[in-house]
N, C-alpha and C positions, 0 to 999 in steps of 0.2 A: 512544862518546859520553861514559861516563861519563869514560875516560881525559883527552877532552878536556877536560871541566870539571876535571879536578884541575889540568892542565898550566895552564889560563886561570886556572885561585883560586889557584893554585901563588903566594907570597910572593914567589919570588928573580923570576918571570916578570913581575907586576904592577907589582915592584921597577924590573925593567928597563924597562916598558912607560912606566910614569910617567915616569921620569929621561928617558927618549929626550923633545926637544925638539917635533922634528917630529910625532912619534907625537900627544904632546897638540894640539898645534898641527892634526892632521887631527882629532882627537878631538872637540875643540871647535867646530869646523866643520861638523862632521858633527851631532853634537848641536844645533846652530843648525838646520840644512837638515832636521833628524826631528819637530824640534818645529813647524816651518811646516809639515812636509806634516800631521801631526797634527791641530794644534791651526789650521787655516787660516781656518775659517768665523768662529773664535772673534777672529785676530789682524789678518784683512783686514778694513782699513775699507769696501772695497763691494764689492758683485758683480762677480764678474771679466769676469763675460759681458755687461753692464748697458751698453746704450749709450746716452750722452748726447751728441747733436749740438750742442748748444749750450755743449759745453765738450772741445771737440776742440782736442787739440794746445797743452793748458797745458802750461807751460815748469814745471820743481822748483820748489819753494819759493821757493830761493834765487835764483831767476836773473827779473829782472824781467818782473812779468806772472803768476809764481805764483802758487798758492794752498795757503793752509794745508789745504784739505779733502784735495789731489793732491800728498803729498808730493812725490814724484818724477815727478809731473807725469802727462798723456794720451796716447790714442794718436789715432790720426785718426776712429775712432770715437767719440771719448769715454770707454773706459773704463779707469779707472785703471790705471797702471802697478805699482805696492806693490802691489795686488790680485793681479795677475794674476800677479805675479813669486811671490808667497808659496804661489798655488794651483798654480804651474808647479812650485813643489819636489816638492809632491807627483804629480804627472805623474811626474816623471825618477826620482821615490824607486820607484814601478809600475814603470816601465823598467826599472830596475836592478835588483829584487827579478824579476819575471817572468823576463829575458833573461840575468841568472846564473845563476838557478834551474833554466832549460833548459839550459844548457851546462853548469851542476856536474851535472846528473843524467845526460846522457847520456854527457859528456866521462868523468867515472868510471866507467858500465859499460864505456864502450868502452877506457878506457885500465886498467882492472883486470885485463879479459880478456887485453888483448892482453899485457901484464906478466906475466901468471901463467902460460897457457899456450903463448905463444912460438911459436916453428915459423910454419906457414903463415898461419893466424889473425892472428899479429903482423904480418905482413906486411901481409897484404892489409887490416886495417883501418888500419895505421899511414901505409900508401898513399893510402888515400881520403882520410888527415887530411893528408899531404899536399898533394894535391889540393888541397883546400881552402884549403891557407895559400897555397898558389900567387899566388893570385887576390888583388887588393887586398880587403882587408875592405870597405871601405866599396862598392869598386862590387859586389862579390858579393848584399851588401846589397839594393844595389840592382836587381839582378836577382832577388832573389825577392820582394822588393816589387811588381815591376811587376809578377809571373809572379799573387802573390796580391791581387795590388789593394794600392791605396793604403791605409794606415788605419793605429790606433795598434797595434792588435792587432797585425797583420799585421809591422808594423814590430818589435818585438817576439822576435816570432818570428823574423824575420829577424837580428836583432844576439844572439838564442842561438844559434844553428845554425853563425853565422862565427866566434865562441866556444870551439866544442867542441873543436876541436885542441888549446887552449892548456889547456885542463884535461885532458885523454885523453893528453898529450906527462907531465907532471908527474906523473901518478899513474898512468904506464906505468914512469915511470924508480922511485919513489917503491915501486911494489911488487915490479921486477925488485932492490931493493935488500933487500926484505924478506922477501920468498919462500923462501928457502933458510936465515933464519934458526932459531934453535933453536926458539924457540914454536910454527915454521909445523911443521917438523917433525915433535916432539910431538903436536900437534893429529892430523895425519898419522896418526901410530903406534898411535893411540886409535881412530883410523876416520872423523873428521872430514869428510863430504863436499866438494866445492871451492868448492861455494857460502857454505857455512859458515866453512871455512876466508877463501875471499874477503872476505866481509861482518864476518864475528865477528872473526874474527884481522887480518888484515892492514889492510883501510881505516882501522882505529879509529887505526893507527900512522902514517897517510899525512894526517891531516886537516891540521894544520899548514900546509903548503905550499899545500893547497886553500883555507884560510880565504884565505891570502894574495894568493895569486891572485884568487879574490873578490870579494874588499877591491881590489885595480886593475882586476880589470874593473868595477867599478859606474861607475868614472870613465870609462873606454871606453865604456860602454853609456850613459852620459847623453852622449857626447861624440857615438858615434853615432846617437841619435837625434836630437838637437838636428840635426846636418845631414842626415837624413831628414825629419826636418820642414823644414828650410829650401828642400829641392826640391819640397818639396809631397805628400813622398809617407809622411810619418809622419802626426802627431795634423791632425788636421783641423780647422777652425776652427766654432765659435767655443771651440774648447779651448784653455785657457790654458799652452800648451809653450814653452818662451822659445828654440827654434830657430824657430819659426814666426813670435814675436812678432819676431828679429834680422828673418826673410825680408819681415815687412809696414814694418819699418822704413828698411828700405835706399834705398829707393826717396827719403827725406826726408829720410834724416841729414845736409843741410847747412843743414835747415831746424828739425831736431825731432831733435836728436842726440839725446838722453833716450829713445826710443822703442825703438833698438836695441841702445844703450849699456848702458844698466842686464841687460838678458837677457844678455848678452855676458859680464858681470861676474858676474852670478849659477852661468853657466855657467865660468865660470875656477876661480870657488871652490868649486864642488859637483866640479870633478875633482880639484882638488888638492887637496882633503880626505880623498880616499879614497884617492889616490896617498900622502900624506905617513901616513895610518892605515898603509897598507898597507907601508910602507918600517917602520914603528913593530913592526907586529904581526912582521914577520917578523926585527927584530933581537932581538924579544922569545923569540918560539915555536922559535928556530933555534938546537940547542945547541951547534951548529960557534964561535956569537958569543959566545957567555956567556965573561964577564969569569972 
């Protein structure tokens, strides 16, 4: 870890991080979408769950029939759209933090092992992570959805688990490159156990590619939720998920475009801020790129 922190406060890396376009340009993005889930209570003008019938389906501001209290207008309940879109960041930020945090934890034990000790082991769980890519992500998804019930939790869970190959493949290859190096060696010739050698020695050289990875899955994992909620089978209502808020809008987008429009949007730029981070961090962290 601590390697890590020198490589991130490292001058020539923050050098590079800044100068990349796009990197700030997710940066920025991302920074917007942390500060709403945060500071939500503080920046939404009303309760996301609050239903008012008697102001169902205001149009934006801008488009005749608004109102300045709904900037971007209602939904068929009555409640605010700004609201619910601000409290929906912080949903997806949950998603992304839970559903990478299970796929970096397991994807690394399981792609450490199989990296270091090789032979049979490698096989057979490099097999199962097979398996697993086999299947499309999203409908596998949705098979453990159903298997465990509908719900956010659940959901969740489901978008770590389709995950874990993509970090267990990278930090299989990541220590099958670092294993035979001198350090590991060393360590070796001192009596270093495998476990210590694993954790102490080799991952601390492997984080890199895993941040990065990370950094793209948080866009996948808000991408896959948003359409677990849109079948009904992620957050449940009245939670404010803006794949939930697309699925209650569709039904009137020729009447009430604003309803599904806006969640739509919110969700374009919460992926491609972690995509454009994640293109950033890893021309940054990647010393093959260095100018």
């Amino acid at each position: 870890m601590i390697r890590l922190l020198n490589r991130f406060t490292d001058p020539e890396t923050l050098e590079k991080l800044f100068r990349n376009k796009t990197g700030v340009a997710g940066l920025i993005i991302i920074t917007i979408f942390v500060l709403c889930a945060l500071f939500a209570p503080l920046m939404a003008p009303h309760d996301p769950v609050e239903n008012a019938l008697y102001d169902q389906l205001i149009p934006p501001v801008w488009e005749e029939g608004g109102s300045s209290r709904n900037l971007l207008g209602t939904d068929d309940l009555g409640r605010d759209i700004l609201s619910r879109l601000i409290y929906g960041a912080r949903v997806s930020l949950m998603v992304g933090l839970v559903s990478v945090g299970i796929a970096v934890l397991l994807g690394t034990i399981f792609g450490a092992i199989a990296g270091y000790f090789g032979g049979w082991l490698d096989n057979v769980i490099m097999r199962v992570m097979d398996i697993i890519l086999a299947f499309p992500g999203i409908l596998l998804a949705i098979v453990i959805v159903a298997y465990l019930g509908p719900g956010l939790r659940n959901a969740m869970i489901a978008i770590g688990v389709i995950s874990i190959p993509r970090f267990a493949r990278i930090v299989r290859a990541s220590v099958i490159e670092e294993h035979e190096k001198d350090y590991v060696l060393a360590a070796r010739a001192v009596g270093a156990g495998n476990r210590r050698i694993i954790f102490n020695a080799i991952l601390p050289n492997c984080l890199a590619p895993i941040i990065v990875q990370a950094s793209l899955g948080f866009g996948s994992a808000i991408l896959d939720a948003a359409g677990l909620s849109f079948l009904g089978l992620g957050a449940q209502p009245p939670i404010p998920e803006w794949g939930a808020m697309i699925a209650m809008g569709r039904s009137m987008i020729l009447r009430a475009w604003w309803v599904m429009t806006f969640p739509g949007i919110a969700i374009l730029f919460g992926v491609l801020g972690f995509n454009l981070l994640g293109d950033g961090l890893r021309d940054a962290l990647d010393p093959r790129l260095r100018d």
